[in-house]
C-alpha positions as a printed Julia matrix, in Angstrom:
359×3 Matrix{Float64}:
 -128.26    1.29  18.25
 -124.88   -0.18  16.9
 -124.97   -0.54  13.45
 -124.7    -4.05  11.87
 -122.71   -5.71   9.59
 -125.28   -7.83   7.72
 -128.91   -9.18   7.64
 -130.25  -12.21  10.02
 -133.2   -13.94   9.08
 -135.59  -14.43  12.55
 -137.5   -17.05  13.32
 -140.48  -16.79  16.39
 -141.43  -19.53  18.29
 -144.88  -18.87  20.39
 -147.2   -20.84  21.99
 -150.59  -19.81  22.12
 -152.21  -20.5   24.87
 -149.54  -22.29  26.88
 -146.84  -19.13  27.43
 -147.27  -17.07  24.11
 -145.6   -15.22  22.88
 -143.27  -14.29  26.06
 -142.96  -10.76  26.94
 -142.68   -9.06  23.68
 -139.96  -11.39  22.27
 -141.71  -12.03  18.91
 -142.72   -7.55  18.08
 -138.97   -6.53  19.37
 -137.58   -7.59  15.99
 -139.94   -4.55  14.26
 -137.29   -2.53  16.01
 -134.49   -4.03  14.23
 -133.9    -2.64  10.16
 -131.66   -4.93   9.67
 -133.5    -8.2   11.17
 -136.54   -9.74   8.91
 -139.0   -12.34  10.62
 -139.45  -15.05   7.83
 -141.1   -17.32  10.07
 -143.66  -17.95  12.7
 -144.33  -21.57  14.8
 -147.35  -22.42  17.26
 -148.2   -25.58  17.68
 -151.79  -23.37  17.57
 -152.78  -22.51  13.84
 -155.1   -19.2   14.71
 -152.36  -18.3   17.43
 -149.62  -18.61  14.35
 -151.64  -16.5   11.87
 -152.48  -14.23  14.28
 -148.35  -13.82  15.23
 -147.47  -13.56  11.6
 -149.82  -11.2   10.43
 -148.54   -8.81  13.59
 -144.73   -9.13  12.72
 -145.71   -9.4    8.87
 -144.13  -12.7    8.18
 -144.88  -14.61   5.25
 -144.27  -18.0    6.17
 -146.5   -19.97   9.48
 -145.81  -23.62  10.89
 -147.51  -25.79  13.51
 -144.56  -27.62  13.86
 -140.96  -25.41  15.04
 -138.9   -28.52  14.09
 -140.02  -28.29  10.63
 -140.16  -24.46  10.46
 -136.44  -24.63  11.5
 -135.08  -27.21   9.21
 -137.22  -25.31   6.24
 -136.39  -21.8    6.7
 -132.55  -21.92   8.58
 -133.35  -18.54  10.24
 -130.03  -17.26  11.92
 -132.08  -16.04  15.02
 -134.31  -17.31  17.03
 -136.85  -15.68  19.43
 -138.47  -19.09  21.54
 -140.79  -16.58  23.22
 -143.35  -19.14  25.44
 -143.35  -17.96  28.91
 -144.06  -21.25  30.19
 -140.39  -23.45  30.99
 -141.33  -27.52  29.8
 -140.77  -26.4   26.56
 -137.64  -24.31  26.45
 -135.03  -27.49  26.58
 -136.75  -29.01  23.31
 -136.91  -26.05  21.87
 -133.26  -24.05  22.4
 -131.73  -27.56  21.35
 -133.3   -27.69  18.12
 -132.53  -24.19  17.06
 -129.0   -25.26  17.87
 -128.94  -28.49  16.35
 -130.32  -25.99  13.23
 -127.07  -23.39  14.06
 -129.47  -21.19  15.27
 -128.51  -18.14  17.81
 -131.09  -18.12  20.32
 -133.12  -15.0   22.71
 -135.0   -17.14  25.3
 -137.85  -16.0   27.6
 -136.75  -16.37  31.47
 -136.3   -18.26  33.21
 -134.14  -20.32  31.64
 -135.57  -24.25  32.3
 -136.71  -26.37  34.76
 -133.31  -28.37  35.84
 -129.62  -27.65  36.01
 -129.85  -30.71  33.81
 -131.59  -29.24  31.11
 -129.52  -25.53  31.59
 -126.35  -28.01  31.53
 -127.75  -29.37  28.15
 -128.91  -26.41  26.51
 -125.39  -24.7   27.08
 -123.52  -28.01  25.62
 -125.87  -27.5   22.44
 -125.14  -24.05  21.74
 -121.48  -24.44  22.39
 -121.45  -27.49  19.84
 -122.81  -25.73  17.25
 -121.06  -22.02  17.91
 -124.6   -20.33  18.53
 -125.11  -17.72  20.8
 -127.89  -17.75  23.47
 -129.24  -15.14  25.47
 -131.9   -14.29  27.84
 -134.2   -11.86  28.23
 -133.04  -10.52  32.0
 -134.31   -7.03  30.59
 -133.23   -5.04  33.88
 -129.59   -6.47  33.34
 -129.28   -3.68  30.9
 -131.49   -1.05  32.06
 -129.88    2.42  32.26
 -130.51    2.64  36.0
 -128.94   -0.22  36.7
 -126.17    0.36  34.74
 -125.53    3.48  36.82
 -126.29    1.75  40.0
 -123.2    -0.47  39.55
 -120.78    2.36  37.83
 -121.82    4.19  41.68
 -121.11    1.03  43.59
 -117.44    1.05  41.54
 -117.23    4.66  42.58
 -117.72    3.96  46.13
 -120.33    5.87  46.22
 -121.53    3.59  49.1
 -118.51    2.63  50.03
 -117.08   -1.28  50.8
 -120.0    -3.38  49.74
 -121.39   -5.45  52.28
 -124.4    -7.63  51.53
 -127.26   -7.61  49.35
 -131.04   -8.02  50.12
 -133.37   -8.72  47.59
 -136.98   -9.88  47.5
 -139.42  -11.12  45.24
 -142.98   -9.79  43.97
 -144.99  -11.27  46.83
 -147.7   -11.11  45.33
 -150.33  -14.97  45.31
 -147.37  -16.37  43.43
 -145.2   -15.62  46.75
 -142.5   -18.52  47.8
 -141.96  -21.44  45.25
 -143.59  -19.65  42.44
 -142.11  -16.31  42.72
 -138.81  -17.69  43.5
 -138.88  -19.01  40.36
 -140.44  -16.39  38.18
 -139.34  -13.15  39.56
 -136.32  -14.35  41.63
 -134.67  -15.12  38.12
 -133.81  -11.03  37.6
 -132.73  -10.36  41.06
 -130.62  -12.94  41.67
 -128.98  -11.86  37.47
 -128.61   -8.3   39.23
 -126.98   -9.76  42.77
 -124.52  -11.73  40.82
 -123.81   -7.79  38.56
 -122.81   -6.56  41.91
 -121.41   -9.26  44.13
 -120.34  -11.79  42.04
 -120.94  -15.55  41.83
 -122.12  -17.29  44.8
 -120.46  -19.98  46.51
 -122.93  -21.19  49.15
 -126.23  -21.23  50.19
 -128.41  -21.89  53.07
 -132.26  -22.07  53.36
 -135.33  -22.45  54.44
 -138.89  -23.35  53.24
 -142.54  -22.72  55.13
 -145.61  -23.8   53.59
 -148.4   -22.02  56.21
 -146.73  -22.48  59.71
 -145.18  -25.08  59.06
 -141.67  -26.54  57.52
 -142.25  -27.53  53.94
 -142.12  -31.29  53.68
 -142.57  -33.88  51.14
 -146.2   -33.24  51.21
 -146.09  -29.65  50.33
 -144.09  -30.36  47.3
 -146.35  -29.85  43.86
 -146.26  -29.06  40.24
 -145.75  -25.35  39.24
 -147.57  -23.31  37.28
 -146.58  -22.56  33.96
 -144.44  -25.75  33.52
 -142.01  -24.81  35.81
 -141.44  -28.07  37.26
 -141.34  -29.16  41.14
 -142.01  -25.95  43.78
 -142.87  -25.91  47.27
 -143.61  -23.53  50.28
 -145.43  -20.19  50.25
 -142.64  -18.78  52.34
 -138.73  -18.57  52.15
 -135.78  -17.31  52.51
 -132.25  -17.96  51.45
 -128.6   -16.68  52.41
 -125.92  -16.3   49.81
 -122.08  -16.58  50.42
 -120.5   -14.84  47.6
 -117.25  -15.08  46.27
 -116.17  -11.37  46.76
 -117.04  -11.9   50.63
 -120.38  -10.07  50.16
 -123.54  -11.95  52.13
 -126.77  -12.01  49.95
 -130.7   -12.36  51.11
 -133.15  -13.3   49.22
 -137.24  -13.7   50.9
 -140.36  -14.11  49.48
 -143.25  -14.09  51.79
 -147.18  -14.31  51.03
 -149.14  -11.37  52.44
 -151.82   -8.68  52.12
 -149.95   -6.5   50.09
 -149.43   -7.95  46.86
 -148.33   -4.42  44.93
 -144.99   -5.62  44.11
 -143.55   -2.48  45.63
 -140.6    -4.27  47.13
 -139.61   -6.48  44.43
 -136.25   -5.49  43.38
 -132.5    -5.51  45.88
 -130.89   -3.11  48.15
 -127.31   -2.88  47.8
 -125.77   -2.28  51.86
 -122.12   -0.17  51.9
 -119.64    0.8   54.51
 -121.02    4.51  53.93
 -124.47    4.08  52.5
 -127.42    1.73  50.93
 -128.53    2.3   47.43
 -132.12    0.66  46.5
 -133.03   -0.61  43.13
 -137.46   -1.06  42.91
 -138.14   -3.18  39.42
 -141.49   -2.17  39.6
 -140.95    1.84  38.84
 -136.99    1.33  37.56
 -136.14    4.05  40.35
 -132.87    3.71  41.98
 -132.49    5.6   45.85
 -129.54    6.39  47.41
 -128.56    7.01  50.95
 -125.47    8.2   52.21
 -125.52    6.98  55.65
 -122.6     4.84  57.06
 -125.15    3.67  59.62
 -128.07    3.28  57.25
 -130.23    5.44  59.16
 -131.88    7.85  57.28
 -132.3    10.75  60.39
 -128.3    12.09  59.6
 -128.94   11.96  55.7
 -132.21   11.88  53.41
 -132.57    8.94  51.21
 -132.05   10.76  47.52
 -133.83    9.75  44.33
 -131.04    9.31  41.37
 -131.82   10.64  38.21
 -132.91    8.54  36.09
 -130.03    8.06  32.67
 -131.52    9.62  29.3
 -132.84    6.24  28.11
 -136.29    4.75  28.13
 -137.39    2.34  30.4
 -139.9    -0.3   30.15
 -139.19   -3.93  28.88
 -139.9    -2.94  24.71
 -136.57   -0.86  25.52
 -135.25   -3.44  27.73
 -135.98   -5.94  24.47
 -134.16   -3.85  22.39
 -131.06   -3.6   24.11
 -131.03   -7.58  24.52
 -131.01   -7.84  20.98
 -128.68   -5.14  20.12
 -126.25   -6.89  22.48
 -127.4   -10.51  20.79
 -126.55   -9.56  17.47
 -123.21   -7.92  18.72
 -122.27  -10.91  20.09
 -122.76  -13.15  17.53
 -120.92  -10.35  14.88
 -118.03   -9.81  17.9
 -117.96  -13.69  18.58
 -118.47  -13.19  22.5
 -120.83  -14.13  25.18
 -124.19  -12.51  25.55
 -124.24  -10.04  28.62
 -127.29  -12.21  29.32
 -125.8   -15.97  28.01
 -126.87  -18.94  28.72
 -124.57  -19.09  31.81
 -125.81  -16.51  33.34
 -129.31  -17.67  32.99
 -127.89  -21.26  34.24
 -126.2   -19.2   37.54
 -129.61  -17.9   38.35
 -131.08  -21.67  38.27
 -128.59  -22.18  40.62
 -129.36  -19.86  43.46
 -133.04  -20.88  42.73
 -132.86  -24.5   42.98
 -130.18  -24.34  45.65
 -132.9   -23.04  48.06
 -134.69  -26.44  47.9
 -131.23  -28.17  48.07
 -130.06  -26.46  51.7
 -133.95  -26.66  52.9
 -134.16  -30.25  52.22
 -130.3   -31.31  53.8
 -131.08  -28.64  56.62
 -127.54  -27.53  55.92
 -125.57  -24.95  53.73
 -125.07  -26.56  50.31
 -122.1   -25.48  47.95
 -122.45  -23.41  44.02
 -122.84  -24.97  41.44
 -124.66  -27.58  43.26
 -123.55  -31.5   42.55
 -126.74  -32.94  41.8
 -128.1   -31.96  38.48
 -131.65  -33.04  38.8
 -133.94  -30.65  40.9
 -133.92  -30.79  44.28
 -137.54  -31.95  44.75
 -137.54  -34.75  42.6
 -135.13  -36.85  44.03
């Protein structure tokens, strides 16, 4: 861990009961010397007792707006899984000069990603979010391979969600947020998309459009898939599909070279390489990479979010994980809904700021 130049004062938004406390974005900071938690919010009084007395904060609110104009924490973790709140939330902690480490995904419309950005760059705060394979050691050596050419020219990229009940709209939303952070780590931005969107056998219509779980705004379809045009000539796939199996086991991207295919799993953090130039694996054994000396898991994932947080607010750069990146994942998301509904490729960043569905 890179050692820091001063102390921050941390602040922890949950939400008891309506996304908590995210995954692990309030106990990360127990990790951190040189970070103190003065303050906990949730709009739920046993749920903010309950958070304080685990990260051994002194101070508890009901109301964030009031914890962040009392206390003036330099960080803050706005940890609620759930999305309605996020845009409310990562503006005040600006409007309060607040650096921010936001639970994925980021919000509900490019409209409130747009806003959110403005807010932070208005008030010189960082914001970052917590796309914990982004900085996973396995991925990190995926991509050094891939500049090796290790597998050669790269092609395209497939990825595909959990598929697990929350398969199409919902896992689009959810899980699609990390993949389509690690297609844009090896292909670059995207410039187009095209799509399409089944609810049962059919073509998802107006009628099959519905409130999300979790706040996440409009969804639709228990089926898709999506094709990416990106702007280092590499094609991208991404499908999410309802079936039997709903282990997760293919949740994660395979990266297709001139000379070979390497495969990145989320589930297990295990990377597999082939070195086939016809992706066969009868001339050459698919290989199991070694995984870096580092531990895996999303605590450790946490951790390096945060180290790279508070370096960028000490360094004055980006987040690895900034709010633009978190915004560039909203747009492959929502421009699924966008090419479904014209029936025609639509161009990155999309136009129309509002989501897709609601218009």
């Amino acid at each position: 861990m890179a050692r820091m130049s001063r102390l921050y004062r941390v602040a922890v938004i949950g939400r008891t009961g309506r996304g908590n406390y995210g995954h692990g974005l309030d106990t990360v900071w127990k990790e951190f010397p040189n970070c103190k938690v003065v303050a906990v919010a949730d709009e739920d009084e046993a749920g903010a007792k309950a958070a304080a007395a685990r990260l051994g904060a002194p101070a508890i609110y009901t109301d964030y707006a009031k914890m962040l104009s009392a206390e003036r924490p330099d960080v803050v973790s706005v940890a609620p899984r759930w999305l309605d709140p996020h845009h409310d939330m990562v503006l005040a902690c600006a409007e309060a000069h607040a650096s921010v480490f936001l639970e994925k995904p980021m919000a509900r419309t490019l409209a409130e990603a747009d806003a959110m950005i403005a807010a932070c760059e208005r008030s010189h705060v960082k914001l970052a979010l917590a796309y914990q394979m982004r900085l996973a050691p396995a991925v990190l050596d995926a991509r050094d391979r891939l500049l090796r050419g290790e597998i050669g020219q790269l092609l395209e990229v497939r990825a595909r969600g959990k598929e697990d009940l929350r398969a199409g709209g919902e896992d689009l939303m959810v899980l699609g947020t990390h993949v389509f952070d690690l297609m844009r780590l090896f292909a670059g931005d995207p410039e187009w998309c095209f799509a399409h969107v089944g609810a049962g056998d059919r073509d998802a219509g107006p009628s099959a459009t519905r409130p999300g779980a979790e706040g996440m705004g409009w969804m639709a379809g228990d089926r898709l898939a999506a094709t990416y045009g990106f702007s280092r000539g590499v094609y991208g796939y991404f499908a999410s599909q309802r079936s039997d199996d709903a282990s997760g086991v293919r949740f994660g991207l395979d990266l297709y070279g001139n000379r070979g295919v390497m495969q990145l799993r989320a589930m297990d953090r295990a990377v597999f390489l082939l070195r086939s130039a016809d992706w066969t694996p009868e001339k050459s054994q698919w290989e199991r990479l070694p995984a870096p000396p580092d531990a895996a898991g999303l605590a450790a994932g946490n951790v390096r979010l945060v180290t790279d947080l508070l370096e960028s607010i000490e360094q004055d750069r980006q987040p690895t994980t900034s709010g633009y990146a978190g915004r560039w994942s909203l747009e492959m998301i929502l421009s699924v809904y966008a090419a479904h509904r014209a029936g025609a490729r639509v161009g990155l960043p999309l136009k129309d700021r509002r989501h897709p569905l609601s218009v």
